[in-house]
C-alpha positions as CSV (number, residue, x, y, z in Angstrom):
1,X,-7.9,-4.6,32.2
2,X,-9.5,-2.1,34.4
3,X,-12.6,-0.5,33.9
4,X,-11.4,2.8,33.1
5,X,-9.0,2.0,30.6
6,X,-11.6,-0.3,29.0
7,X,-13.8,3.0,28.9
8,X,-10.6,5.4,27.8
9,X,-10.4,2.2,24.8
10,X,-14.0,2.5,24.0
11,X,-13.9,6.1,23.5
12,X,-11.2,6.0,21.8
13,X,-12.2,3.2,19.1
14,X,-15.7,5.4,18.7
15,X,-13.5,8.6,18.2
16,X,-11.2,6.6,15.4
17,X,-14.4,5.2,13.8
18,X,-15.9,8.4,13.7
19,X,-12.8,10.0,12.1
20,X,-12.8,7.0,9.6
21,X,-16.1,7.4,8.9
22,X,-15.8,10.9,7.8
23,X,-12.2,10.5,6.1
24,X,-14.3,7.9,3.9
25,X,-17.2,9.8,3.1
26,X,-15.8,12.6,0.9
27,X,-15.8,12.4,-2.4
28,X,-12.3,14.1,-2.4
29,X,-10.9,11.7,-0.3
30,X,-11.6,8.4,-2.4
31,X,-10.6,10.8,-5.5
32,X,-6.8,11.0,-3.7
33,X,-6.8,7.3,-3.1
34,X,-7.8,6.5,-6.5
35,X,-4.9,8.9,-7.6
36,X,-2.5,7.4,-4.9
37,X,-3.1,3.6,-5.9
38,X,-2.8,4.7,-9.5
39,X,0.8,6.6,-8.4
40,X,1.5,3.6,-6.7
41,X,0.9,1.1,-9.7
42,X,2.4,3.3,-12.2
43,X,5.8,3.5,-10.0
44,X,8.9,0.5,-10.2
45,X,10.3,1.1,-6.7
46,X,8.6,2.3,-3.5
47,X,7.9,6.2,-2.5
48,X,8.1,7.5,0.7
49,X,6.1,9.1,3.4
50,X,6.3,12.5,1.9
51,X,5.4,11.9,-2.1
52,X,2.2,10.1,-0.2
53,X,1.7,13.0,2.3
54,X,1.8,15.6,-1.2
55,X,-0.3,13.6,-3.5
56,X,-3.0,12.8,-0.9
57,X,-2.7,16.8,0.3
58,X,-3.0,17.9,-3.6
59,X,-6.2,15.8,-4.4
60,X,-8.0,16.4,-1.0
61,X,-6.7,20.0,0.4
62,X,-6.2,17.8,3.8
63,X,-3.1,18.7,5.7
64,X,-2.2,14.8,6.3
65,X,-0.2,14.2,9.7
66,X,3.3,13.7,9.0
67,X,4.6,10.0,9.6
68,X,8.0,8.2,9.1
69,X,6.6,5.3,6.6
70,X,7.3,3.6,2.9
71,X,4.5,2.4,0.8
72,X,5.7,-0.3,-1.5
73,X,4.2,-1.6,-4.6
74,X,3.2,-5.3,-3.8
75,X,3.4,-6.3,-7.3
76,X,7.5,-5.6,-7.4
């Protein structure tokens, strides 16, 4: 790998850590995870993209990026 794409991949793994960093540290954010895994547990079949999108937006006022994705209940 060149050295400028291993720089462009450094920065870029700093930037994500960062951003997890700070996703982590809010109170609000671990309160819509909670509220998700609970959703999650409390469900019989899979939800989509979007319920997760609304329920993590609801708990945390975060406009979540959309994404074309199923959760699924491991337990089922």
């Amino acid at each position: 790998m060149p050295d400028s794409r291993k720089k462009e991949r450094n920065e870029k793994l700093t930037e994500l850590f960062g951003k997890a960093f700070e996703f982590i540290n809010e109170y609000s954010t671990w309160s819509g995870i909670s509220r998700l895994a609970n959703h999650i547990l409390e469900k019989n079949h899979s939800i989509d993209c979007e319920e997760v999108i609304r329920l993590l937006d609801e708990e945390t006022g975060l406009q979540t990026r959309r994404h074309s994705m199923t959760f699924y209940n491991p337990a089922l």
